[in-house]
Backbone and ligand atoms as CSV (ligand in chain L), in Angstrom:
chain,resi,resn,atom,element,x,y,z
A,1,UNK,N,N,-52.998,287.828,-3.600
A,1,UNK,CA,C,-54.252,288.592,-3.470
A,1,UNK,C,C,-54.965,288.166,-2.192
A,2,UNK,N,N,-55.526,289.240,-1.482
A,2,UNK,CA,C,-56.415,288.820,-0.498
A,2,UNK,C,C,-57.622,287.354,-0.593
A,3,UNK,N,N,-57.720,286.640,0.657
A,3,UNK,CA,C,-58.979,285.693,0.102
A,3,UNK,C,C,-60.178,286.189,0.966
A,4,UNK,N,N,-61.411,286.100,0.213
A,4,UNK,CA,C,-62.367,286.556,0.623
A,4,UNK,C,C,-63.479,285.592,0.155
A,5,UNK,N,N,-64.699,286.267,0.851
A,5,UNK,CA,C,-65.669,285.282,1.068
A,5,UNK,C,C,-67.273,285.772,0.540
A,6,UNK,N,N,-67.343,284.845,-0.523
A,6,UNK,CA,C,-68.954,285.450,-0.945
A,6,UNK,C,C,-69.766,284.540,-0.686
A,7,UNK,N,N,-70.868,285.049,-0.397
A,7,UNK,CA,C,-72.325,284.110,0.166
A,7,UNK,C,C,-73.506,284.659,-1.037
A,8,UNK,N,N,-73.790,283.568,-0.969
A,8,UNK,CA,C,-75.442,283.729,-2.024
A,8,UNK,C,C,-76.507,282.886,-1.079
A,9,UNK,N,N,-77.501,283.433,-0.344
A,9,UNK,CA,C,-78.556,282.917,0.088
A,9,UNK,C,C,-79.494,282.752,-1.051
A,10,UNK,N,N,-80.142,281.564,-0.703
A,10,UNK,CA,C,-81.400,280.764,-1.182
A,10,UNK,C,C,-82.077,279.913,-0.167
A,11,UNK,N,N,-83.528,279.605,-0.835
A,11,UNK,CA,C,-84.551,279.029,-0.114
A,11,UNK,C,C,-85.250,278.047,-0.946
A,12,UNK,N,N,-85.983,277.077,0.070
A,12,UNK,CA,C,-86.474,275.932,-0.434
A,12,UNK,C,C,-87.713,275.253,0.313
A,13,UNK,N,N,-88.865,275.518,0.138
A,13,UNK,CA,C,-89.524,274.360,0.568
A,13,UNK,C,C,-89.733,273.011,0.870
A,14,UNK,N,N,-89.594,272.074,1.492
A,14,UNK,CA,C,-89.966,270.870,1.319
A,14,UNK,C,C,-89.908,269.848,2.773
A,15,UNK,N,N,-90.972,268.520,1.979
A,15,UNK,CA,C,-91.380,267.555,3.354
A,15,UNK,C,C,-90.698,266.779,3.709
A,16,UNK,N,N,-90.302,265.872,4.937
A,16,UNK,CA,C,-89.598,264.835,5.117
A,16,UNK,C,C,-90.131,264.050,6.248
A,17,UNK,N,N,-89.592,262.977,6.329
A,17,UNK,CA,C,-90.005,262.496,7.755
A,17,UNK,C,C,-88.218,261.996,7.900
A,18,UNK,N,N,-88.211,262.180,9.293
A,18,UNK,CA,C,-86.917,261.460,10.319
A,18,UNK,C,C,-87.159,260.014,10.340
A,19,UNK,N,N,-86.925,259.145,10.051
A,19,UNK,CA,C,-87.050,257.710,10.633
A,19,UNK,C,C,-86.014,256.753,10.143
A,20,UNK,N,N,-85.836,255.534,10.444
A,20,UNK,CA,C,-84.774,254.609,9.999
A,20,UNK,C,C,-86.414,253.208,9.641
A,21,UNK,N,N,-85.818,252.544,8.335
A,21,UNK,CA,C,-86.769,251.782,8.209
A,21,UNK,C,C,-86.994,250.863,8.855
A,22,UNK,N,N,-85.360,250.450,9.252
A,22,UNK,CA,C,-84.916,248.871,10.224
A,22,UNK,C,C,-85.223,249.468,11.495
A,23,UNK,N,N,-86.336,250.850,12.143
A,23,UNK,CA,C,-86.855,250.708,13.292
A,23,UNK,C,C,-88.263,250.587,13.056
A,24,UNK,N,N,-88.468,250.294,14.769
A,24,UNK,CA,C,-90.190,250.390,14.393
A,24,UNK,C,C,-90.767,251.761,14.491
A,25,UNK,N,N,-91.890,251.959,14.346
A,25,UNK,CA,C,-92.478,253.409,14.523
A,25,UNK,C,C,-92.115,253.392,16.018
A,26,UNK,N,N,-91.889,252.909,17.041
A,26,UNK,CA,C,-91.824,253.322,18.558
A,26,UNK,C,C,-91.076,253.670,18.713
A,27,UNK,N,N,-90.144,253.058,18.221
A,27,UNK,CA,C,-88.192,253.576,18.195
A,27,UNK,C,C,-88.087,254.748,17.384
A,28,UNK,N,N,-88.587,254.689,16.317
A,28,UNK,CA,C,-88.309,256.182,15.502
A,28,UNK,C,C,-89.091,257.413,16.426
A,29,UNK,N,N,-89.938,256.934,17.409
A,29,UNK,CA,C,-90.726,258.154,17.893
A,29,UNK,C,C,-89.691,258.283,18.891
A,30,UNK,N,N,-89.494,257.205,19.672
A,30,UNK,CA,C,-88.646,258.192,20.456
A,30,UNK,C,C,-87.108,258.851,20.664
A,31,UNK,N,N,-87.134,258.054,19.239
A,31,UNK,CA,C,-85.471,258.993,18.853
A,31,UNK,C,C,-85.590,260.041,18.634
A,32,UNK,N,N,-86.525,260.378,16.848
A,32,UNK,CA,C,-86.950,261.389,16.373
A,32,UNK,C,C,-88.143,262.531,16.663
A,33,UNK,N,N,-89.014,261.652,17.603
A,33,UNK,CA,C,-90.191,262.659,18.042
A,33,UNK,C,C,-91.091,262.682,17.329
A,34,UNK,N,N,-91.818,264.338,17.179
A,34,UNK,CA,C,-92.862,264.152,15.846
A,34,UNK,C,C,-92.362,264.187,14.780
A,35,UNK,N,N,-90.692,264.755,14.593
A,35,UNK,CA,C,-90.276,264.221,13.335
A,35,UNK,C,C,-89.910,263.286,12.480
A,36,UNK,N,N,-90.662,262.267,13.463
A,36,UNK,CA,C,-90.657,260.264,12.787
A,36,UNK,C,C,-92.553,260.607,12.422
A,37,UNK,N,N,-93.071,261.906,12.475
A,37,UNK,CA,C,-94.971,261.622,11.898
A,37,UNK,C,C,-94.756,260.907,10.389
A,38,UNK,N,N,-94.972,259.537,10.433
A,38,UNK,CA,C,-95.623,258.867,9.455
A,38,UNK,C,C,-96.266,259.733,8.267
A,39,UNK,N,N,-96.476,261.013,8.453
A,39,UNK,CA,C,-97.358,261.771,7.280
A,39,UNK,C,C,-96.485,262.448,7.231
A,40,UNK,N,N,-95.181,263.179,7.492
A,40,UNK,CA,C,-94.332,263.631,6.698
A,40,UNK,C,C,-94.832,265.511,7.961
A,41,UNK,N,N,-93.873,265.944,7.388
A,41,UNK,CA,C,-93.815,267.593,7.714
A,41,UNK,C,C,-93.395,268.181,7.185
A,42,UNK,N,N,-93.695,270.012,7.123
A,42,UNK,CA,C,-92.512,270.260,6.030
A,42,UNK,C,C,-91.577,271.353,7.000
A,43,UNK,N,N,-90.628,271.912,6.249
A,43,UNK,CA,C,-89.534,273.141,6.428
A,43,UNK,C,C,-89.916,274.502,5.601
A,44,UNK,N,N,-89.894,274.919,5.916
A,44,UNK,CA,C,-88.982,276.604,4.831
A,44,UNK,C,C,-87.207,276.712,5.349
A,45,UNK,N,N,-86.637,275.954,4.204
A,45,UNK,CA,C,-85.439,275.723,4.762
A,45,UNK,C,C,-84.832,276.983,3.785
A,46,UNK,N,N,-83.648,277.692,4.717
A,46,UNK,CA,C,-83.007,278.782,3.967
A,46,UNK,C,C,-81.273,278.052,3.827
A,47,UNK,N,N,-80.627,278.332,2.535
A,47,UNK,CA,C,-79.449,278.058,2.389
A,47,UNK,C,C,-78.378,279.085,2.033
A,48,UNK,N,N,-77.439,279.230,2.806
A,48,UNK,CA,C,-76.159,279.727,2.378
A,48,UNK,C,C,-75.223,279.218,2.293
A,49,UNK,N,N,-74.590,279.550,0.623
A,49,UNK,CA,C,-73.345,278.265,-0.096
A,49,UNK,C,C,-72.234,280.326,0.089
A,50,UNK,N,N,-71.133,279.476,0.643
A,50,UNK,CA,C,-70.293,280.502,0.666
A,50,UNK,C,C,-68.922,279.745,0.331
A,51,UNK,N,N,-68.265,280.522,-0.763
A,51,UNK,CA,C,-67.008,280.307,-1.611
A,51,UNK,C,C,-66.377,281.389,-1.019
A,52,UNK,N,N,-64.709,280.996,-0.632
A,52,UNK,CA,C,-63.889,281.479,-0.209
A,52,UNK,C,C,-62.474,281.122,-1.170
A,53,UNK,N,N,-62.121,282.661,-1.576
A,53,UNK,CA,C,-61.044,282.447,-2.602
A,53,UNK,C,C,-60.598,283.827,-2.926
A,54,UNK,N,N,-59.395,283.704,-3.316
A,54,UNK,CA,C,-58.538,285.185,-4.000
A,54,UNK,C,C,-59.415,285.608,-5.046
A,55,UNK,N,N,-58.823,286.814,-4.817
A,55,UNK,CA,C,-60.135,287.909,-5.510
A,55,UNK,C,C,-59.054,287.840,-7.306
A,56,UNK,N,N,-59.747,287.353,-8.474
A,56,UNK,CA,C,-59.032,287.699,-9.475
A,56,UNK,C,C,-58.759,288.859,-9.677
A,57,UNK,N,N,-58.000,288.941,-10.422
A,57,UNK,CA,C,-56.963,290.116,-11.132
A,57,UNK,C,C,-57.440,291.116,-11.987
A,58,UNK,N,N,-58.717,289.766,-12.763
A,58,UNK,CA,C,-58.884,290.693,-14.300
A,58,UNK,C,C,-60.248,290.909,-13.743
A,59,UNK,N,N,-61.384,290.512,-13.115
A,59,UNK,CA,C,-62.778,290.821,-13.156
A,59,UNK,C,C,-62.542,291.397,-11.217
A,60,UNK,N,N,-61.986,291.208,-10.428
A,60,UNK,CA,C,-62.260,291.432,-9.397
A,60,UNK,C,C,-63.212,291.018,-8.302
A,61,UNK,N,N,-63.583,289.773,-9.107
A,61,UNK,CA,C,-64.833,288.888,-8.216
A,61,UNK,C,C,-63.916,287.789,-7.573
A,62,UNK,N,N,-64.505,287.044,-6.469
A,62,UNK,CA,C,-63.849,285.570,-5.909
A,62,UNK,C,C,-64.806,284.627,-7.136
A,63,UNK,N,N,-65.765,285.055,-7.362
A,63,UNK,CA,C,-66.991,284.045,-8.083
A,63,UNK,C,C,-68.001,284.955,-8.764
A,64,UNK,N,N,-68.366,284.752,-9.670
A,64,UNK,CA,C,-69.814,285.549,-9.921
A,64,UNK,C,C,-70.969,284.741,-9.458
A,65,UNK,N,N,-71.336,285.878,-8.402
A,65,UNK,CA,C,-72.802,285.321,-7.774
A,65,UNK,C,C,-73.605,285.050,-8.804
A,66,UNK,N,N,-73.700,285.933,-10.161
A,66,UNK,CA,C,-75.352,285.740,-10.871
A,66,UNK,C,C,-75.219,283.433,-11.413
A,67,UNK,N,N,-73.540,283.355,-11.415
A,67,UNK,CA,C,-73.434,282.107,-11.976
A,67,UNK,C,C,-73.735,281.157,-10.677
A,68,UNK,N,N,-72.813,281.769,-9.675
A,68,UNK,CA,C,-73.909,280.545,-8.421
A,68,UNK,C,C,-75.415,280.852,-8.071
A,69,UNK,N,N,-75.972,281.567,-8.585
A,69,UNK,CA,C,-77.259,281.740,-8.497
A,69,UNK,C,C,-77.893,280.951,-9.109
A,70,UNK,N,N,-77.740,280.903,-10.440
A,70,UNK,CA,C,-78.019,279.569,-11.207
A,70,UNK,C,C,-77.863,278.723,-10.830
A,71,UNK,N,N,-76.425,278.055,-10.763
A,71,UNK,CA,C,-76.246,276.719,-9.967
A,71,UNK,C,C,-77.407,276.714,-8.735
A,72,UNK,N,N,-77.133,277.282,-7.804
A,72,UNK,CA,C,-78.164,277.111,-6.539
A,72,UNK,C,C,-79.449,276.202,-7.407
A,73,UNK,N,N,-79.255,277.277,-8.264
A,73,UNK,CA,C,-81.359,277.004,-8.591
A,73,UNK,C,C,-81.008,275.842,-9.548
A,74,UNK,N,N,-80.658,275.357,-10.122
A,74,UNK,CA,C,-80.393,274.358,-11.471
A,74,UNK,C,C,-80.015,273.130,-10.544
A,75,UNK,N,N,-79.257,273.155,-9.542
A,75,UNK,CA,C,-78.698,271.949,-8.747
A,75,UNK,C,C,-79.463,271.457,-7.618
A,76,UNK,N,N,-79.874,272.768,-6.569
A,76,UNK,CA,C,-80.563,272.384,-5.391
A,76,UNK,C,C,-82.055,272.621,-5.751
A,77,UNK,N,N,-82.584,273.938,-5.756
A,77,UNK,CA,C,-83.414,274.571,-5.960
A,77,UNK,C,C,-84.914,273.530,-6.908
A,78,UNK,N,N,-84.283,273.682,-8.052
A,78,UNK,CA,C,-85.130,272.389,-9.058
A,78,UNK,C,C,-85.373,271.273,-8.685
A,79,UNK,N,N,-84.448,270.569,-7.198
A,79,UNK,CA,C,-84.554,269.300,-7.136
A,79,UNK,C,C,-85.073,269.093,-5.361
A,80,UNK,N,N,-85.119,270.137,-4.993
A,80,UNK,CA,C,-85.357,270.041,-3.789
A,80,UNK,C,C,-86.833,270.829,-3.760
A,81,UNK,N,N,-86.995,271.818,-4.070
A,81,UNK,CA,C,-87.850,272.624,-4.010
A,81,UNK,C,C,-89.430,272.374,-4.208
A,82,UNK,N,N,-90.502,272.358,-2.865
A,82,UNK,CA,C,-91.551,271.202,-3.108
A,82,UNK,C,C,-91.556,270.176,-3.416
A,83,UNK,N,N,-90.494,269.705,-2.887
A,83,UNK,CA,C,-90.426,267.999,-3.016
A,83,UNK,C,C,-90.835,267.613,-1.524
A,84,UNK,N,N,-91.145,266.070,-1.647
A,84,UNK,CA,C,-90.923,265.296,-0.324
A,84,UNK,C,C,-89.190,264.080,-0.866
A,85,UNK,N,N,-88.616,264.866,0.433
A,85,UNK,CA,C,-87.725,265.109,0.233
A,85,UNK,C,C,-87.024,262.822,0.290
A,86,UNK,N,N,-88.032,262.604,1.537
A,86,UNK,CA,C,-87.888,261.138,1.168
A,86,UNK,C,C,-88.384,260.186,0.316
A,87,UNK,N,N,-89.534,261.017,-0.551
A,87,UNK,CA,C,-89.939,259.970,-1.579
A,87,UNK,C,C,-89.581,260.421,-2.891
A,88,UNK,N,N,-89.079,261.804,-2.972
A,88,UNK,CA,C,-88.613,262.190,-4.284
A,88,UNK,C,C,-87.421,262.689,-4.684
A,89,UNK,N,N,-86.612,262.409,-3.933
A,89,UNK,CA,C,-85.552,262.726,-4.022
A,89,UNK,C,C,-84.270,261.264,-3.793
A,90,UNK,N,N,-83.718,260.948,-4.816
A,90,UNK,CA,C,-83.148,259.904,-5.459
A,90,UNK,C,C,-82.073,260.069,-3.858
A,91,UNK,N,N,-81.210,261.178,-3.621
A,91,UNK,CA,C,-80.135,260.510,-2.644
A,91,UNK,C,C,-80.519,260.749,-1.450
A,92,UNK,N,N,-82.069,260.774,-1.251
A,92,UNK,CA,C,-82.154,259.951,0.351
A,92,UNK,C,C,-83.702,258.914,0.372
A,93,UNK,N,N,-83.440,257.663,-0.592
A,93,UNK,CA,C,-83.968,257.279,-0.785
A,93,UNK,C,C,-83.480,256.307,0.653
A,94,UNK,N,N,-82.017,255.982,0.569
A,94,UNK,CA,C,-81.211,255.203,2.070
A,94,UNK,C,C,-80.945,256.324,2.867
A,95,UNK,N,N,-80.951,257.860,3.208
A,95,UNK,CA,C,-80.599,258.403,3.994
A,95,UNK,C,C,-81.415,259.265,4.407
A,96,UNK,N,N,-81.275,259.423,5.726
A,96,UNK,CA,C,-82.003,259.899,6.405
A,96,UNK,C,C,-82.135,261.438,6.299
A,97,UNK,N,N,-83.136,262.036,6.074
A,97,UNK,CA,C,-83.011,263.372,5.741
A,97,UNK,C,C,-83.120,264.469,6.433
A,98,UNK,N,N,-81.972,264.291,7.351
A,98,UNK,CA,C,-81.280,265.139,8.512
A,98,UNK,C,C,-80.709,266.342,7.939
A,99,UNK,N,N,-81.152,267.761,8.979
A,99,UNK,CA,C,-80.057,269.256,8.351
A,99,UNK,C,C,-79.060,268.593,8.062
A,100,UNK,N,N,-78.375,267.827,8.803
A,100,UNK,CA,C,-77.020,267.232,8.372
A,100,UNK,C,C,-76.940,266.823,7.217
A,101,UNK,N,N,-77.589,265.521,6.900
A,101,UNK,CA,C,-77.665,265.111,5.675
A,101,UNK,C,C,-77.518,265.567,4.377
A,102,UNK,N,N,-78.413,266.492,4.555
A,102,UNK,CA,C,-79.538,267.219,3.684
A,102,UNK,C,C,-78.147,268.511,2.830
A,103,UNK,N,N,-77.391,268.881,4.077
A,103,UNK,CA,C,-76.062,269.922,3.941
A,103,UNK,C,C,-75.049,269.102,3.444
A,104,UNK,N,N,-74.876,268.115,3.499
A,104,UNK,CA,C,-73.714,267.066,3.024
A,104,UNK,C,C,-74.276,266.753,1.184
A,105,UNK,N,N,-75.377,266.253,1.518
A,105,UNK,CA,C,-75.917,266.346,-0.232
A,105,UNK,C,C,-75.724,267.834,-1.111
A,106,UNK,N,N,-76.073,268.771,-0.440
A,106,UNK,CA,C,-75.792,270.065,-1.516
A,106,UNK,C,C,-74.636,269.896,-1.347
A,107,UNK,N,N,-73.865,269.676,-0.490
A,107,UNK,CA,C,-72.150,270.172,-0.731
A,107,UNK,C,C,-71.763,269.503,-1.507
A,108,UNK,N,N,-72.178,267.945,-1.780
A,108,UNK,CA,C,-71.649,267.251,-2.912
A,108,UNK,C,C,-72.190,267.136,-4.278
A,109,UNK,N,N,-73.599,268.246,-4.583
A,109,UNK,CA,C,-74.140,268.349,-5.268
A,109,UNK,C,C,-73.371,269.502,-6.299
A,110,UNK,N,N,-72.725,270.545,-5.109
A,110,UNK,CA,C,-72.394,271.853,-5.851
A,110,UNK,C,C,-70.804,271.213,-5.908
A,111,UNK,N,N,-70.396,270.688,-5.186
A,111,UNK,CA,C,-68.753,270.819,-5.131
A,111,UNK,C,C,-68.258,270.466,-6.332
A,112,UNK,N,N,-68.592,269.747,-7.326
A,112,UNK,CA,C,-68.170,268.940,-8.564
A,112,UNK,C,C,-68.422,270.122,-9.627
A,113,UNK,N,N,-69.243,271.197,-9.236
A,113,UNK,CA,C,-69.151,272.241,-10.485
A,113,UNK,C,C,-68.613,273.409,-9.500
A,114,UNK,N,N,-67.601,273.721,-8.764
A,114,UNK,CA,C,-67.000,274.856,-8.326
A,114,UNK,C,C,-65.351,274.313,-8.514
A,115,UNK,N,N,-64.864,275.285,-8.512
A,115,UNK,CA,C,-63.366,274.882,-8.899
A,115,UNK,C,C,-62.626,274.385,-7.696
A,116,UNK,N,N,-61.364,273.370,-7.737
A,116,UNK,CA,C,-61.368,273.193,-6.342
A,116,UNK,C,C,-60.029,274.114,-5.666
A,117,UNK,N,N,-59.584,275.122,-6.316
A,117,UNK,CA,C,-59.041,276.238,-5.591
A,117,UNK,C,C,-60.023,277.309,-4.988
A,118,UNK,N,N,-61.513,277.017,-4.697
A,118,UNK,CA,C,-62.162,277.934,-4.129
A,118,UNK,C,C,-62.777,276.512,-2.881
A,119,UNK,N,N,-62.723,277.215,-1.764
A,119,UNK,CA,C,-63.424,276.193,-0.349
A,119,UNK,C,C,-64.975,276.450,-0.107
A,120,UNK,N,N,-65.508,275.224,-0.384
A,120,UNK,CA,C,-67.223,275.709,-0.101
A,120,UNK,C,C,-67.394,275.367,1.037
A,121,UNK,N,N,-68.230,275.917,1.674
A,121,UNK,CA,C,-69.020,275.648,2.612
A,121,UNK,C,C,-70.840,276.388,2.821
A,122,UNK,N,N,-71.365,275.100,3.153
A,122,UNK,CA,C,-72.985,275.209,2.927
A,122,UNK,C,C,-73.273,275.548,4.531
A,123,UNK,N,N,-74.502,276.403,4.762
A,123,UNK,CA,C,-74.883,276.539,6.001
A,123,UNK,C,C,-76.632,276.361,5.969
A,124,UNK,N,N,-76.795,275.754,6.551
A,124,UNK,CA,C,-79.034,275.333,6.179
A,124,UNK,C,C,-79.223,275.203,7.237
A,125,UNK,N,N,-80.067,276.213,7.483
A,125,UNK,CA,C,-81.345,276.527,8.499
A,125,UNK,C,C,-82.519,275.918,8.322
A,126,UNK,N,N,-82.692,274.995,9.193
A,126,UNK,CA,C,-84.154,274.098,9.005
A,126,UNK,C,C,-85.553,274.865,9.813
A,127,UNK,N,N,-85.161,275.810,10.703
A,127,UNK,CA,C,-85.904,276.185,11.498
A,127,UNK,C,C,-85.461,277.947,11.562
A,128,UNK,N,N,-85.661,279.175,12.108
A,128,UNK,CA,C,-84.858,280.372,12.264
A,128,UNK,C,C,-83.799,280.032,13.514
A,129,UNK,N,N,-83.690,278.746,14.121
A,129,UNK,CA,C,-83.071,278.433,15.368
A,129,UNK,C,C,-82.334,277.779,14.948
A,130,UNK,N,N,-82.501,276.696,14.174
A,130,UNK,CA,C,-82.171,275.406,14.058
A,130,UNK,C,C,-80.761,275.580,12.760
A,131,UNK,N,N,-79.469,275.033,12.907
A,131,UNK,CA,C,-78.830,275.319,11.542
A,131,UNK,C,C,-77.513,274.597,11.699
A,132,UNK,N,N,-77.119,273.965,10.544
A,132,UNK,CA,C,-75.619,273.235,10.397
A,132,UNK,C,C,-75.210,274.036,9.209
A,133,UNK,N,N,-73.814,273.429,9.157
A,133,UNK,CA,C,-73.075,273.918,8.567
A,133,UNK,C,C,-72.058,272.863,7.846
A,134,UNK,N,N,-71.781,272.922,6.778
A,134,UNK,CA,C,-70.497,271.558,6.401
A,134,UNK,C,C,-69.762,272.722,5.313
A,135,UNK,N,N,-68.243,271.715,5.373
A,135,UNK,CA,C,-67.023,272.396,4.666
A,135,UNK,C,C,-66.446,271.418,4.204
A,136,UNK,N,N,-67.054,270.068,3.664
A,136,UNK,CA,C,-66.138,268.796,3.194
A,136,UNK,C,C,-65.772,267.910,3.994
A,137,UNK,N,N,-65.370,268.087,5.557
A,137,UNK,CA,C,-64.636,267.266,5.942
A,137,UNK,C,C,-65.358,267.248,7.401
L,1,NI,NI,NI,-88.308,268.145,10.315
């Protein structure tokens, strides 16, 4: 069967600051900029989780979106959503909460409930400019 590719966009509010603790505020400023402000900032961060896989036989879907819709919201959504993302959020309590980062955590957030004959890949826009992308590896 052909493999094909479905996307479900979602969105998320929330604050963070850029910094490393083992620097000082001078060093975090001029690595990170104003995104080392001591008071935090926020995003309107947008996400797209896209599953790539043979189209079944019997329903004709790669995935049912309404079920990654849920997931989105039950996994990322609930736990990210108006949070500050460095004081309330358990896995970047040590990490820095970089697009990068931040795309590496949903991927390992969702990957453990998608099957692993389907390939995820997350894409998060921190900015309408700004955007990564991860696929596992
Ligand atoms: Ni920022």
């Amino acid at each position: 069967m052909p493999k094909v590719t479905v996307h479900r966009k979602a969105h998320f509010n929330a604050a963070h600051r850029l910094y490393r603790k083992d620097w000082s505020d001078t060093k975090n400023f001029e690595v990170f900029n104003k995104c080392s402000n001591p008071n935090f900032h926020g995003h309107n961060y947008e996400l797209i989780v896209s599953l790539t896989g043979e189209i079944n036989k019997e329903t004709g879907y790669v995935f049912d979106l309404g079920i990654l819709k849920d997931l989105i919201k039950s996994e990322i959504e609930e736990c990210f959503d108006h949070k500050n993302l460095n004081i309330e959020v358990k896995e970047f309590q040590d990490l820095n909460p970089t697009a990068e980062n931040i795309s590496v955590v949903i991927y390992d957030k969702l990957r453990k409930h998608i099957s692993t004959h389907l390939d995820l890949k997350i894409t998060l826009y921190e900015t309408p400019r700004n955007f990564v992308s991860f696929s596992g590896s």
